[in-house]
C-alpha positions in Angstrom: 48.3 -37.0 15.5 46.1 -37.6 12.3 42.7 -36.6 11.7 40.7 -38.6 8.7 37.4 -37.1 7.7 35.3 -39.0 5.3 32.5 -37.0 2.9 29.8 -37.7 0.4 27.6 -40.4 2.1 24.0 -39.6 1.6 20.4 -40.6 0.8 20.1 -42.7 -2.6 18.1 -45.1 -4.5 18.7 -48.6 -5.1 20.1 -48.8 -8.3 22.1 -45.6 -8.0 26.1 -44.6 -7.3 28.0 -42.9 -4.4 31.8 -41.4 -4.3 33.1 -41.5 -0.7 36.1 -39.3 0.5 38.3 -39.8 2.9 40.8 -36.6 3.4 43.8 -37.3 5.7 46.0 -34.4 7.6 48.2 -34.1 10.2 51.7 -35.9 11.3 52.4 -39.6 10.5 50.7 -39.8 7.1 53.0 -42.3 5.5 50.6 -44.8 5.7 51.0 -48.5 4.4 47.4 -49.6 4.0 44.3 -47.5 3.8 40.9 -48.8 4.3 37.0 -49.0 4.3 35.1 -50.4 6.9 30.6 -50.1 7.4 28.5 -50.9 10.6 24.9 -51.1 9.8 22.1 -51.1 12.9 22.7 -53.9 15.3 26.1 -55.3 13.6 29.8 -55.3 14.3 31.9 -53.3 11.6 32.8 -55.0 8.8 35.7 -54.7 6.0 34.8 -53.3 3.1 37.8 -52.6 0.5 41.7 -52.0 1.2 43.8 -50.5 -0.7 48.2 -50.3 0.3 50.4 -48.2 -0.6 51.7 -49.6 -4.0 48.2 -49.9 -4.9 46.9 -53.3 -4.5 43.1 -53.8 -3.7 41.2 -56.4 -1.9 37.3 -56.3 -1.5 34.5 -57.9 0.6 32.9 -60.8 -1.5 29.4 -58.5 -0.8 30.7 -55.1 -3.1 33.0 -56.9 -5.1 32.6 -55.9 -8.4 30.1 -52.9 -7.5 32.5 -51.0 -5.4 36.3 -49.6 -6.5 38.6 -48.0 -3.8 41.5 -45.9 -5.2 43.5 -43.3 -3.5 45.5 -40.0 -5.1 48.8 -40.6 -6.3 50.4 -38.9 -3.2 47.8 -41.2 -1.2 45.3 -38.9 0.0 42.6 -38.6 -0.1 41.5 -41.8 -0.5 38.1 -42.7 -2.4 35.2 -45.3 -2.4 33.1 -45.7 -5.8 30.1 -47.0 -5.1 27.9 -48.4 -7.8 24.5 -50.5 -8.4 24.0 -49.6 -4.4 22.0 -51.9 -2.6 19.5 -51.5 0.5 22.1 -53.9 2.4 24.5 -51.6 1.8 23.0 -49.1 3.6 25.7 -48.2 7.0 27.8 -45.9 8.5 30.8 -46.0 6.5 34.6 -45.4 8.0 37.6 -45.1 6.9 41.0 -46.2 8.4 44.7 -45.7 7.5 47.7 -47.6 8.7 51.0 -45.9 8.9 54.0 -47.9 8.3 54.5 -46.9 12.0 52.1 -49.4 12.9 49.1 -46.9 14.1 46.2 -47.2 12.8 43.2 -44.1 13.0 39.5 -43.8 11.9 37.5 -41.0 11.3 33.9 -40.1 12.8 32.2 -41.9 9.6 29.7 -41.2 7.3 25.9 -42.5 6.8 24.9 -43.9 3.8 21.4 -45.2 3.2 20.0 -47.0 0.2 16.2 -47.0 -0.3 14.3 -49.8 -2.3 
């Protein structure tokens, strides 16, 4: 089983920057593709930014440019840099891994809020 615990959401201004974490342990943890996801109040979750194992990104057209995902060279943890943060951006923030098993796992998320 894997566990994946995100850290560092938080309160912030608009304007400002956040580091998200995503910290992987357990069995299976070759994984393929690791990812960010958000759900803000009253929507579906949305992708956010990928990154796979040889270290190829894609982004959301709404944070591209303003975000950057990266993981550690062993490929965890995994990371979200989060600048010129936005109100819209405010949402619980998740993170998801897919093992070259085919699983995939989420952690419990973590809130971020932007104020104006």
């Amino acid at each position: 089983q894997v566990q994946l615990v995100e850290s560092g959401g938080g309160l912030v201004q608009s304007g400002r920057s956040l580091r998200l974490s995503c910290t992987a342990s357990g069995s299976d943890l070759n994984f393929d593709v690791m990812s960010w996801y958000r759900q803000g109040p009253g929507e579906q979750r949305s992708f956010v930014a990928s990154i796979t194992r040889g270290g190829q990104t894609t982004y959301a057209n709404a944070v591209k440019g303003r975000f950057s995902i990266s993981r550690d060279n062993a490929g965890n943890p995994m990371f979200l840099q989060m600048n010129s943060l936005k109100p819209e951006d405010s949402a619980v923030y998740y993170c998801r891994a897919d093992s070259v098993l085919g699983r995939n796992y989420w952690g419990q998320g973590t809130q971020v809020t932007v104020s104006s």
